[in-house]
C-alpha positions as CSV (number, residue, x, y, z in Angstrom):
1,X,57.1,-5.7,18.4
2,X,56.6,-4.8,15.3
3,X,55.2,-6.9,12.2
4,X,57.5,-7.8,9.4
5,X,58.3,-5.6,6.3
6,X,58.7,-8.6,4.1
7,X,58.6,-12.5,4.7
8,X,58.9,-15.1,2.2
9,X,57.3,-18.5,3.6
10,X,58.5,-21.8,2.3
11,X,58.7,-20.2,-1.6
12,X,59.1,-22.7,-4.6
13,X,59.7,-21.1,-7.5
14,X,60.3,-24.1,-10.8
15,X,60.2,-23.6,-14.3
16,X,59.8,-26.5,-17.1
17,X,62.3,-26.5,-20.4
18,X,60.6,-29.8,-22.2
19,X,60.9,-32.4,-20.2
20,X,63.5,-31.0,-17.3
21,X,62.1,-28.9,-14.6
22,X,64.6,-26.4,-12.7
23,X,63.9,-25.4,-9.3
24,X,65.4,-21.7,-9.0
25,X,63.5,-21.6,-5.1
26,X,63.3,-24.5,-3.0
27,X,61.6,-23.2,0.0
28,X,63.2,-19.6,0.0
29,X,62.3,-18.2,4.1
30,X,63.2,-14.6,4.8
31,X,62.2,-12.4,6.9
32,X,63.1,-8.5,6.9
33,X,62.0,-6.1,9.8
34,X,60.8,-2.6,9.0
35,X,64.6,-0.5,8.8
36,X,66.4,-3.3,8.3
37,X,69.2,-3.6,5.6
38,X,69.6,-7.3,3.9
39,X,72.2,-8.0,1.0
40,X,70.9,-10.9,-1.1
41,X,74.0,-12.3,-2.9
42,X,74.9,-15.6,-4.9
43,X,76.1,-16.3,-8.0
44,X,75.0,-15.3,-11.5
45,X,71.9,-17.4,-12.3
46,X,71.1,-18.2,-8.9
47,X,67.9,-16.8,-8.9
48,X,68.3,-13.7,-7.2
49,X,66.6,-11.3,-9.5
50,X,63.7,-14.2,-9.8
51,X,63.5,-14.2,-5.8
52,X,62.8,-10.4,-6.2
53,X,59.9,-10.5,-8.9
54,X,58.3,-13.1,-6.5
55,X,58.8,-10.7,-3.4
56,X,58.0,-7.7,-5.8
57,X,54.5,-9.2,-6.4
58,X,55.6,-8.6,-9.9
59,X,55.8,-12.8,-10.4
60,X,53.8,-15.5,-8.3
61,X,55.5,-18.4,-6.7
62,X,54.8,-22.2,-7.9
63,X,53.9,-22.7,-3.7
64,X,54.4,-21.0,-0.8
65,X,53.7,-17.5,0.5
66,X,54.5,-13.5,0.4
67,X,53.6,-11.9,3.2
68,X,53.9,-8.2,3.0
69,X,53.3,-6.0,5.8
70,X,51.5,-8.4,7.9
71,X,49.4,-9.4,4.6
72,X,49.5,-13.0,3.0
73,X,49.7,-12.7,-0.9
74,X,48.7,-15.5,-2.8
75,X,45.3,-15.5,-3.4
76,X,45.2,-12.0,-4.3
77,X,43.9,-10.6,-7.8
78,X,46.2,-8.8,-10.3
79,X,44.5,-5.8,-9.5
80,X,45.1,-5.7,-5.7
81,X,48.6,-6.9,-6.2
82,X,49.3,-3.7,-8.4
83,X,47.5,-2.1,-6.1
84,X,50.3,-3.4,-3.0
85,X,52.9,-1.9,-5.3
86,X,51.8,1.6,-5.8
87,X,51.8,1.6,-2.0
88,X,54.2,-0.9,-0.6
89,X,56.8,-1.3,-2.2
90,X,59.8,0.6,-4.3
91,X,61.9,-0.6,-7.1
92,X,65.5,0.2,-7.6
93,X,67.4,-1.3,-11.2
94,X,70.4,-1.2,-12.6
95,X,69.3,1.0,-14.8
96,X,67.7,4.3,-13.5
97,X,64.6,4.2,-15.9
98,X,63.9,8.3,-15.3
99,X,61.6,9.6,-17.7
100,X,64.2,11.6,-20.1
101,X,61.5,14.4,-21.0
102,X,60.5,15.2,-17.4
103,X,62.6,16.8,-14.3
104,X,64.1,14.9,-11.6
105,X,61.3,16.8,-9.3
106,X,58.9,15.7,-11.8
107,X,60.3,11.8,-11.8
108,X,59.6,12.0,-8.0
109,X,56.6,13.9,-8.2
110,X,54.9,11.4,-10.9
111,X,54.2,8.1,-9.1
112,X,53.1,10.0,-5.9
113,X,50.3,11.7,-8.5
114,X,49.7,8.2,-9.3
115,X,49.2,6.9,-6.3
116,X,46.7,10.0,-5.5
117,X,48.9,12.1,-3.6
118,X,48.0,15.8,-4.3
119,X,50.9,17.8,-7.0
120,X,51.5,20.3,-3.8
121,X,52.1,17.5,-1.3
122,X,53.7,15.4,-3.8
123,X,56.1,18.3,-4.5
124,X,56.7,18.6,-0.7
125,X,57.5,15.5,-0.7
126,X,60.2,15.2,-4.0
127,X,62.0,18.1,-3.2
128,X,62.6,16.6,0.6
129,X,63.9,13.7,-0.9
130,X,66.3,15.0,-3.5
131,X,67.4,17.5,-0.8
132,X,68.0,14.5,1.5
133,X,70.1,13.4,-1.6
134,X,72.2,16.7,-2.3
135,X,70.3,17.0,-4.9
136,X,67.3,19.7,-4.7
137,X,70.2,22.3,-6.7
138,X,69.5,19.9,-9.4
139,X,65.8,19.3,-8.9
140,X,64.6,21.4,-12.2
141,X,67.6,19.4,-14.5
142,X,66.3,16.9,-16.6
143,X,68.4,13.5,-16.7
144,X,70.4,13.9,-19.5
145,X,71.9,16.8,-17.6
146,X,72.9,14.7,-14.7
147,X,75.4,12.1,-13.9
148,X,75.2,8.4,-14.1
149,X,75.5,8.7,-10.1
150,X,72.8,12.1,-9.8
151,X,70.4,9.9,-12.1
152,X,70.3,6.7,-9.9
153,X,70.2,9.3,-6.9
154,X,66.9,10.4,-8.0
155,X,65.8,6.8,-9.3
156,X,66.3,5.8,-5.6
157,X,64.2,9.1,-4.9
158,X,61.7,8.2,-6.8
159,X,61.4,4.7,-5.0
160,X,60.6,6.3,-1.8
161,X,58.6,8.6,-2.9
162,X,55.0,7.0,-1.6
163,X,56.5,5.9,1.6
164,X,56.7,2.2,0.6
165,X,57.5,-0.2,3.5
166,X,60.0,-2.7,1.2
167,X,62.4,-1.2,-1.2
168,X,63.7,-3.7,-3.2
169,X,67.4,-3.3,-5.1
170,X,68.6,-5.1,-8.0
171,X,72.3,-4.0,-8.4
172,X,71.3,-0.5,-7.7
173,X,75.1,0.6,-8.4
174,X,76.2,-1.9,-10.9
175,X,76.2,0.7,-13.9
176,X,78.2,3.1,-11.9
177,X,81.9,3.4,-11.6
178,X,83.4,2.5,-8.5
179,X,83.8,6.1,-6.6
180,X,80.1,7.2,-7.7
181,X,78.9,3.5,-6.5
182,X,80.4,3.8,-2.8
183,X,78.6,7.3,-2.5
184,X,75.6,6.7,-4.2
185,X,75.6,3.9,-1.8
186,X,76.5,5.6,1.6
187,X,73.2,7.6,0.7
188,X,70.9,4.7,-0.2
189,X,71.9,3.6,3.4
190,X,71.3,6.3,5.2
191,X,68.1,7.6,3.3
192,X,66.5,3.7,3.9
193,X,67.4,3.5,7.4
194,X,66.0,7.3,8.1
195,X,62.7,6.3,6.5
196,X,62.6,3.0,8.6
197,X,61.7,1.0,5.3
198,X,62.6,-2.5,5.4
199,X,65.4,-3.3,2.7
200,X,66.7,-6.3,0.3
201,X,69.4,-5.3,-1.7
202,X,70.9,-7.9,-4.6
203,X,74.4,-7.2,-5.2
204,X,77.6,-8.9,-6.6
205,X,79.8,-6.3,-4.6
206,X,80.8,-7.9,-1.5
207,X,82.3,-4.9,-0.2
208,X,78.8,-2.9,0.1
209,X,77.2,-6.3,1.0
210,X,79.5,-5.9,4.2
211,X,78.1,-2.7,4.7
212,X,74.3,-3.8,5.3
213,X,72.5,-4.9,8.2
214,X,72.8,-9.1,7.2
215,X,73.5,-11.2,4.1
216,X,71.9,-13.7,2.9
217,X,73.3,-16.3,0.0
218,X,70.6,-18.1,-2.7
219,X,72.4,-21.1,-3.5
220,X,70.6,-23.9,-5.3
221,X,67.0,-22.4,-4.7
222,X,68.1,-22.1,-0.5
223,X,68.9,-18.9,1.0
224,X,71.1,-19.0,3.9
225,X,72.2,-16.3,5.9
């Protein structure tokens, strides 16, 4: 059997306003197989996006543990943690965050030149994806030239791009209108579950949170589900 994408261990996560302390994670356990599709939902303030830093290694816990791809977390330095998200993991916001003066093949093709990929393999690679996407006619266009659903096609692109094993989604549709969202989102599917990446998706949509693997509700710093 294979080892976990992504599991959360007993994760506290408290912060202090003077002399009140609010605990946003009491104890948060998840686990999240490699192609596996999980909706994280719960109401606004819950924690949700909080509970996505922490798995994100872009925030560390006040206790507990992030194991990522079979590797504990914690006691990591900043620069290996960095290190875990050029290669492990993918980010999907809101907003698409393209660079505006570069293509959506170049958008792709950046973080994989990052990450030390060769331009020729990294191109490879980019025009796969978009194409995967509908999108390799629109490869050369810059985002300005695309649509608010073409631009957080290539954002999701450009998450996948170094083969990450967790892709994490913070309302990945929620600046989209409602047709673009529900096809921007059959593709999101369909291009996670090809690559076998292991998924948690925050949404407020409860019709595409039906459409994922399992759902799981933070609710007073527990998630159930």
């Amino acid at each position: 059997m294979s080892e976990p994408g992504l599991h959360l261990e007993n994760v506290h996560r408290a912060f202090t306003q003077g002399k009140e302390t609010l605990n946003v994670l009491d104890g948060a356990e998840l686990t999240i197989m490699p192609g596996e599709i999980v909706a994280l939902v719960g109401p606004s303030g819950a924690g949700k996006s909080t509970l996505l830093h922490i798995a994100g290694l872009l925030e560390r816990p006040s206790s507990g543990e992030v194991w990522l791809a079979g590797q504990p977390c914690g006691k990591l330095s900043e620069t290996k943690r960095t290190q875990l998200r050029r290669s492990h993991l993918g980010f999907v916001y809101q907003y698409h965050h393209l660079l505006p003066e570069f293509s959506a093949e170049e958008n792709v093709i950046l973080p994989q030149m990052i990450a030390g990929t060769t331009r020729k393999a990294a191109r490879d690679r980019a025009l796969d994806l978009l194409d995967r996407m509908g999108l390799k006619p629109r490869a050369e266009h810059r985002p300005g030239q695309l649509s608010g659903g073409e631009q957080q096609r290539v954002a999701i692109c450009r998450a996948l791009a170094n083969q990450p094993k967790v892709l994490l989604a913070d309302e990945p549709t929620g600046n989209l209108d409602p047709h673009s969202a529900d096809g921007v989102f059959a593709q999101l599917l369909h291009l996670v579950r090809s690559t076998g990446v292991a998924a948690l998706i925050a949404t407020h949509n409860p019709d595409l949170a039906a459409r994922m693997d399992r759902v799981v509700r933070l609710a007073d710093g527990k998630l159930n589900g």
